[in-house]
Structures are given as C-alpha cells and as structure tokens.
C-alpha positions, 0 to 999 in steps of 0.5 A, a space after each residue: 500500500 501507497 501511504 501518505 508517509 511513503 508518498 513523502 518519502 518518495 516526493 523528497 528523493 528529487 533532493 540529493 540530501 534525501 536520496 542520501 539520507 534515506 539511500 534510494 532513488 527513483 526509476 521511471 518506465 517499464 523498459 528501463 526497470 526491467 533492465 535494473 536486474 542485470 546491473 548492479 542495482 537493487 530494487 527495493 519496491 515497485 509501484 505500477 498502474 498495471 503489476 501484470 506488465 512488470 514481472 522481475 523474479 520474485 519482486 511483485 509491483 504494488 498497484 497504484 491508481 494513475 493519481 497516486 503515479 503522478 504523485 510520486 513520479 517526477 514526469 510532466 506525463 508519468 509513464 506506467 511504473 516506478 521503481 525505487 532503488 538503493 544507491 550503490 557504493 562508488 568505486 572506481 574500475 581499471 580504466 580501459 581506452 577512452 575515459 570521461 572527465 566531467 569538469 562542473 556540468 551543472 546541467 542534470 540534461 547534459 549529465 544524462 546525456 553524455 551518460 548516454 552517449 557514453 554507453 553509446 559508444 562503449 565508453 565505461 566509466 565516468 569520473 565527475 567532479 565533485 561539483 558536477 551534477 548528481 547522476 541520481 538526479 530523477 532528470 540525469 535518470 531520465 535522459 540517460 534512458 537507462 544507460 546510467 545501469 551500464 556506466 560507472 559514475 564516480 565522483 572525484 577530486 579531480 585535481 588530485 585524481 589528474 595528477 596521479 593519472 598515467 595516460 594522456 589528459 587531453 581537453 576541450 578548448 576554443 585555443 586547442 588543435 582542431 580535433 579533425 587533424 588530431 591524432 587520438 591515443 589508443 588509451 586517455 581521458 577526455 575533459 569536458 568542461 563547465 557549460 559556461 566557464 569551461 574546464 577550470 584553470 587548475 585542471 587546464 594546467 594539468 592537460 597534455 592536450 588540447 583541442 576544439 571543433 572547428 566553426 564552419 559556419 559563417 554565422 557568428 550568432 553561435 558562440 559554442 556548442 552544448 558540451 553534450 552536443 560537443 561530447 557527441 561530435 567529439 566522440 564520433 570522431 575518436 570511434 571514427 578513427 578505431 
C-alpha cells in the first residue's frame, strides 16, 4: 500500500540530501526497470498502474491508481511504473581506452546525456567532479534512458585524481588543435568542461592536450556548442578513427 508517509518519502528523493539520507532513488518506465536486474542495482519496491506488465523474479509491483503515479513520479506525463532503488557504493574500475572527465556540468540534461552517449559508444566509466551534477538526479535518470545501469559514475577530486593519472589528459578548448587533424591515443581521458566557464584553470594546467571543433559556419550568432552536443561530435570522431 501507497501511504501518505511513503508518498513523502518518495516526493523528497528529487533532493540529493534525501536520496542520501534515506539511500534510494527513483526509476521511471517499464523498459528501463526491467533492465535494473542485470546491473548492479537493487530494487527495493515497485509501484505500477498495471503489476501484470512488470514481472522481475520474485519482486511483485504494488498497484497504484494513475493519481497516486503522478504523485510520486517526477514526469510532466508519468509513464506506467516506478521503481525505487538503493544507491550503490562508488568505486572506481581499471580504466580501459577512452575515459570521461566531467569538469562542473551543472546541467542534470547534459549529465544524462553524455551518460548516454557514453554507453553509446562503449565508453565505461565516468569520473565527475565533485561539483558536477548528481547522476541520481530523477532528470540525469531520465535522459540517460537507462544507460546510467551500464556506466560507472564516480565522483572525484579531480585535481588530485589528474595528477596521479598515467595516460594522456587531453581537453576541450576554443585555443586547442582542431580535433579533425588530431591524432587520438589508443588509451586517455577526455575533459569536458563547465557549460559556461569551461574546464577550470587548475585542471587546464594539468592537460597534455588540447583541442576544439572547428566553426564552419559563417554565422557568428553561435558562440559554442552544448558540451553534450560537443561530447557527441567529439566522440564520433575518436570511434571514427578505431
């Protein structure tokens, strides 16, 4: 049973210091929850306008009527189930051909996004700054379509982290090498940096690298592109080259 308490608890989980306090977040749609058994996620419940549709092993959805969904879901048009999760213990893995570096994303779209594109295209793990959005955000969630199940996110000091990586840190830069011409090594990290300010001095100091994608429209209306638009064109590039 949906109670009033319940209810709270789960509107409260769109805060990071509730999804903290209480070590859950939320999953929305049938297609992803299905997927949540195959990672490393845990589902603690299951709440369903239709439990006859969302069968995973011996865990049963709880029905809800499609008001008691909009009440706890964090969509604008609520989909047919929600799945609440515990959050999982961060550790990093071996890094293994192209790592992403996430220098201050704010922007929860964007942060679901380059997941995405990560999963795309075969990349494994993430590391954020500690000031990058959180990936338990329900939007980052939402529009990582799933992807979040298959990517390791982690959260560090990149300062530090950077200057104890062994492999080539190359970054995003309006002054960098156009990225065309640029040979790309067979194992880095790629920066990407904040949607405004771009990668921060401290960590600029520590690239080896540095490239840009160069304008070729005329137009000067166009001061930069989204960062998860240029993860998207940078990363075709390096898989292009494969």
């Amino acid at each position: 049973m949906l109670t009033a308490h319940k209810i709270k608890i789960l509107q409260s989980l769109d805060k990071k210091k509730f999804r903290q306090k209480y070590n859950l977040f939320l999953v929305e749609g049938n297609k992803t929850i299905k997927e949540i058994p195959t990672s490393k996620y845990k589902i603690d419940e299951i709440y369903s306008v239709n439990p006859a549709e969302l069968s995973i092993g011996n865990l049963v959805a709880t029905e809800i009527s499609s008001t008691d969904l909009k009440k706890i879901s964090f969509l604008q048009h609520p989909k047919d189930s929600v799945a609440v999760c515990a959050l999982k213990e961060e550790l990093l893995v071996e890094e293994t051909g192209v790592q992403l570096i996430l220098d201050g994303i704010q922007d929860p779209g964007n942060l679901g996004t380059i997941i995405r594109l990560a999963d795309w295209f075969g990349i494994s793990q993430i590391i954020c700054s500690e000031d990058t959005a959180d990936f338990y955000n329900p939007k980052v969630i939402q529009a990582s379509m799933g992807s979040f199940l298959r990517v390791n996110i982690v959260y560090q000091d990149l300062e530090k982290y950077l200057s104890i990586n062994s492999h080539p840190i190359i970054g995003t830069d309006m002054d960098g090498a156009n990225f065309y011409n640029f040979e790309f090594p067979s194992q880095f990290n790629l920066v990407l940096g904040n949607e405004g300010n771009g990668i921060r001095p401290e960590i600029e100091d520590l690239l080896t690298d540095k490239i840009t994608i160069p304008r070729f429209g005329k137009s000067q209306s166009t001061e930069s592109l989204n960062v998860s638009m240029a993860a998207g064109i940078i990363l075709g590039q390096i898989f292009g080259q494969k």
